[in-house]
N, C-alpha and C positions, 0 to 999 in steps of 0.2 A: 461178647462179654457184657452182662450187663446188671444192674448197681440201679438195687433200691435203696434210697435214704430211710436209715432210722427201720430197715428189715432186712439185716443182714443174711440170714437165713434164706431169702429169695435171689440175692445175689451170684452171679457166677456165670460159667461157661455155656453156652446152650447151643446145638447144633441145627441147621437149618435143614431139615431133610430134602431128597429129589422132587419133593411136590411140594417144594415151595414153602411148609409149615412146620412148626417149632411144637415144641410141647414146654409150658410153664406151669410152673403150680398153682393150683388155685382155681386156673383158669382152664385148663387144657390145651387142644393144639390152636395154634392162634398163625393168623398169615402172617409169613413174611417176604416173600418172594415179589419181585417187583417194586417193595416200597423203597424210599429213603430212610435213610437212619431218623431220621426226625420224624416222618410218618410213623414209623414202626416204635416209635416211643410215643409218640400221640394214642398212638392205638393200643398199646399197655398200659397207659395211666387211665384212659376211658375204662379198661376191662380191671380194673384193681378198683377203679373208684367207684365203681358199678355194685356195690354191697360189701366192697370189702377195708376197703383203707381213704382216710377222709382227704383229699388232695397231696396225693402219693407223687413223689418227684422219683421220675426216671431217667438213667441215663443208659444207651447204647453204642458200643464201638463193635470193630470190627477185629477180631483178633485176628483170624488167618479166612484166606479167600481159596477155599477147597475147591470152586467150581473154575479161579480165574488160574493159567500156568503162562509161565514165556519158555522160549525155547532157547539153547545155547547151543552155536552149535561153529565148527571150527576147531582153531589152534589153542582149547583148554582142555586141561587136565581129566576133566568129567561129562563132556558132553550130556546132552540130553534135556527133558522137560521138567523144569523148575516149579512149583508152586509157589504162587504170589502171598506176601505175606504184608499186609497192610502197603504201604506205601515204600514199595522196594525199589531200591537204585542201582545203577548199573555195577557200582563198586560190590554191592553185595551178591547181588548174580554170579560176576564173576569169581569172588572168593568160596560160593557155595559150587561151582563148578573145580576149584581146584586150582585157580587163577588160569594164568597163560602160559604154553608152553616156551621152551627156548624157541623155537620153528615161529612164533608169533610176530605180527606182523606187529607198529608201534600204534595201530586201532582197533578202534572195532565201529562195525556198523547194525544201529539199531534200524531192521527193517519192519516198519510199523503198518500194516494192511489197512489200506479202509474200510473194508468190507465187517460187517457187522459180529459174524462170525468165522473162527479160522480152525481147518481142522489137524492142522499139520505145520512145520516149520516150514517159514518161507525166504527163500534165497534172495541176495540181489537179481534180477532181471529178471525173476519169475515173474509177476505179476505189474501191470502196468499200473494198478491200482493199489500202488505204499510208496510212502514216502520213506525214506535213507536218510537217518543221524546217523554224522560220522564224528567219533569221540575220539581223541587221540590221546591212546588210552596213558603215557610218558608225562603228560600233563595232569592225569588223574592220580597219577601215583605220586607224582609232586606234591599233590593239597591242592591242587586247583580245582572247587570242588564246584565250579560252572560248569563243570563239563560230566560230573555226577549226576545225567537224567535220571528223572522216575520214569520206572517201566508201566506199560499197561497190559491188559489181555489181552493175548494174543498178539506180542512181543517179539522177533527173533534175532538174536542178539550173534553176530558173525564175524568171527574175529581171522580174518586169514591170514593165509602162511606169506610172511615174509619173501620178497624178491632177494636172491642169491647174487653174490660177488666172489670171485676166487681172487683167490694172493697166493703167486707161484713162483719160482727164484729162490735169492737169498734169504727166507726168511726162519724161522724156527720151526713154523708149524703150518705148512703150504698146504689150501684144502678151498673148502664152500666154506661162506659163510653169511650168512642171515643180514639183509641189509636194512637198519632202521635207517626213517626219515632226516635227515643231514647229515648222513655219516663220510669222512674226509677220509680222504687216501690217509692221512698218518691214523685215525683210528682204525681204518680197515688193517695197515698192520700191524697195530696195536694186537687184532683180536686173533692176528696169525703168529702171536709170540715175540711180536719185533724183527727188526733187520737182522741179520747175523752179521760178525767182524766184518766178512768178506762183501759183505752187500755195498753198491752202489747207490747212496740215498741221492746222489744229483739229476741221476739218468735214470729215474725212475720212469716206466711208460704207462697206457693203458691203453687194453685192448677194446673194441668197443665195435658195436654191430650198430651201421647207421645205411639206413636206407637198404638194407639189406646186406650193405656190404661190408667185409670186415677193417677196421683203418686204427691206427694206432697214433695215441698221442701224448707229448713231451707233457708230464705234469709236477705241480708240487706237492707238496704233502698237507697243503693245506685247502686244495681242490676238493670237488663234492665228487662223491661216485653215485654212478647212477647203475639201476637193476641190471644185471647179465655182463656188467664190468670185469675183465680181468687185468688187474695189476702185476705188473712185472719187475722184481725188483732187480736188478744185472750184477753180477759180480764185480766187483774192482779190478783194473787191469792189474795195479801193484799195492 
């Protein structure tokens, strides 16, 4: 986008073609590939002031980044490769993906490559060469907006599927269900529809895989559950 003062008629959109050079009026195709926005306005007020305009004021931004994209890829609605659009945040990524599925985990990890150029989405553990933001994405939905990064090229933004818990017994609606980060036995059966009459809320247990092995233990409802948990709610003897 760019804004000649006092020559409306030159101002406007202009696109940067695959070799790197623009076409402006007046002047013809003029570089731009490589430079900074402040080069590249230095180097249009030299070519306007060159026989045509007596110390012409320019200004250049960047509307949308055709050449830069991130990649989405995971528990959202839209997967796939994003184009960059000035200084885009993870909050917007994911909204232009479709946000996050129910199946979604309570983050996401921004895995940023060091490598100069990238020609494909990169997973966690692919590459020993990126570095892992992990945003917790419950906190962004809050307004916590420290945790809203700006993306860059060659971005891929990984949002997985949530670790599972079952709630099976007394309850309304015994099944899997998607375990975000501090979630307590009473919300786990909160999200299996509650106890029923008959349920035993004192002798509630949980099943639990440690060391391999399987071992069951006496809890409250105000314990944490952890990933591959099954809760057990018992019937009342009377």
């Amino acid at each position: 986008m760019i804004t000649v003062f006092d020559q409306q008629d030159l101002g406007g959109k202009y696109t940067v073609d695959a070799d790197g050079t623009m076409s402006f009026p007046l002047i013809g195709r003029l570089k731009a590939g490589g430079l900074t926005l402040q080069q590249l306005e230095d180097a249009l007020r030299k070519a306007l002031a060159d026989g045509f305009f007596k110390n012409p004021q320019v200004n250049i931004g960047v509307e949308q980044y055709r050449s830069q994209r991130v990649f989405v890829v995971g528990e959202v609605r839209a997967p796939g490769p994003y184009q960059l659009s000035g200084e885009m945040t993870l909050i917007e990524v994911l909204a232009r993906a479709g946000s996050t599925t129910q199946d979604a985990a309570g983050e996401a990890m921004i895995v940023r490559s060091k490598a100069a150029t990238i020609d494909g989405p990169l997973l966690p553990g692919q590459s020993a060469a990126a570095d892992v933001i992990r945003v917790d994405i419950t906190d962004l939905q809050s307004g916590r907006l420290s945790q809203n990064a700006v993306l860059r090229d060659g971005d891929t933004i990984f949002v997985p599927r949530a670790a599972l818990i079952y709630v099976f017994g007394q309850v309304r609606n015994p099944g899997a269900y998607a375990l975000q980060k501090g979630t307590t036995v009473l919300q786990a059966l909160s999200l299996a529809g509650g106890v029923t009459d008959r349920g035993a809320t004192g002798r509630i247990r949980i099943a639990r895989i440690v060391a391999g092995k399987k071992i069951e233990i006496r809890t409250t409802t105000e314990d944490a559950v952890e990933p591959g948990d099954t809760i057990i709610v018992p019937e009342r003897f009377f």
